[in-house]
C-alpha positions as CSV (number, residue, x, y, z in Angstrom):
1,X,57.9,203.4,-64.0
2,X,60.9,203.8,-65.6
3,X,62.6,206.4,-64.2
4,X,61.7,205.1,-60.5
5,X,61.6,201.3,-60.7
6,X,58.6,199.0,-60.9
7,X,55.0,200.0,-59.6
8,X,52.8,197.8,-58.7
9,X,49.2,198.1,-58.7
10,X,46.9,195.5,-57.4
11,X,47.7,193.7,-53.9
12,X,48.1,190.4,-55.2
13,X,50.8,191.7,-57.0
14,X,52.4,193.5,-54.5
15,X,52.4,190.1,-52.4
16,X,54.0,188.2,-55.6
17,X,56.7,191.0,-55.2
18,X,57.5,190.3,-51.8
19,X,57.7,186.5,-52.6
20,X,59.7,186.8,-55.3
21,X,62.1,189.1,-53.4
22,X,62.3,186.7,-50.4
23,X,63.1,183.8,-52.9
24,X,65.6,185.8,-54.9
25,X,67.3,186.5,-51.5
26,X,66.8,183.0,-50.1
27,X,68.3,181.7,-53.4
28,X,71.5,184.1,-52.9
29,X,72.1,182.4,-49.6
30,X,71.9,179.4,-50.9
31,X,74.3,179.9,-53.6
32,X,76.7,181.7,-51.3
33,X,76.7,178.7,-48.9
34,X,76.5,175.8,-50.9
35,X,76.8,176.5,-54.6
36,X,74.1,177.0,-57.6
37,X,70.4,175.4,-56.7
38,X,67.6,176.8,-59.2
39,X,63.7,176.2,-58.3
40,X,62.4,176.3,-61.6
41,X,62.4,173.5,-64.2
42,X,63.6,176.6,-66.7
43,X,66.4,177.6,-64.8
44,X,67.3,173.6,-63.8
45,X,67.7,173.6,-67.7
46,X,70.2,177.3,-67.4
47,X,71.9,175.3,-64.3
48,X,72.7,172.0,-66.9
49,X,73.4,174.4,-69.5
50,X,75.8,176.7,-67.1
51,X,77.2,173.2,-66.1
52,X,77.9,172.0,-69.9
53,X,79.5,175.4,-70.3
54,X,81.4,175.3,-66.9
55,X,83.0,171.4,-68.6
56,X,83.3,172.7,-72.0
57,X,85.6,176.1,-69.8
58,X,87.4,173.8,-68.2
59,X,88.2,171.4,-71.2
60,X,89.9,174.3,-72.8
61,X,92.0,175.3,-69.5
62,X,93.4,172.0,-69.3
63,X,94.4,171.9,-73.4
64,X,94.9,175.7,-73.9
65,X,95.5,177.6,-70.8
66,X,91.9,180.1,-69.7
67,X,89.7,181.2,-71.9
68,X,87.1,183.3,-70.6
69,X,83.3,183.9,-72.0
70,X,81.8,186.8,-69.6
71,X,82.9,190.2,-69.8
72,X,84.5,190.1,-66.0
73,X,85.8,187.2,-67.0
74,X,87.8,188.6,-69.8
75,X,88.7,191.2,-67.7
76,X,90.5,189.0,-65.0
77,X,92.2,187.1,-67.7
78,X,94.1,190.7,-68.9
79,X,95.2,191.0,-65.2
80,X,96.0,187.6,-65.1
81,X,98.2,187.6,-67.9
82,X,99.7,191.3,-67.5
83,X,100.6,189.3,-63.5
84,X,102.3,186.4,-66.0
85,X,103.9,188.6,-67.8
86,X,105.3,190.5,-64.9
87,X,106.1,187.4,-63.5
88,X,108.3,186.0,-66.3
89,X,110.2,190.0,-66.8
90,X,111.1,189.2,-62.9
91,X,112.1,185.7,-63.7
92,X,114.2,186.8,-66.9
């Protein structure tokens, strides 16, 4: 199972599998075309959550230029300010 992924073994399981795929792909539409929309009461509490982060992120922006939390994040914010500081040699 763990070299090769997950194996299911009874038939109802197999179905939950499918259902769950379908949802996690109908969810990804969803997101793509019209933002975040969670099914389950646990992840309408991440979405507040992500929200309260996403107000908290952009709080700081507007005082203290961007401050990043994720890893990818971080990483666009070193090639956003090696961009700046490119920018301001040119300028200079």
């Amino acid at each position: 199972m763990q070299r090769s992924g997950i194996i299911y073994l009874s038939e109802q399981e197999q179905a939950q599998t499918i259902k769950s795929k379908k949802l996690t792909n109908e969810r990804e539409q969803i997101m793509q075309r019209s933002g975040i929309i969670y099914l389950s009461e646990q992840e309408q509490a991440q979405t507040i959550k992500s929200k309260k982060l996403t107000n908290e992120r952009e709080q700081i922006m507007q005082r203290s230029g961007i401050i990043y939390l994720s890893e990818q994040e971080q990483a666009q914010t070193i090639k956003s300010k090696k961009l700046t500081n490119e920018r301001e040699q040119i300028i200079q």
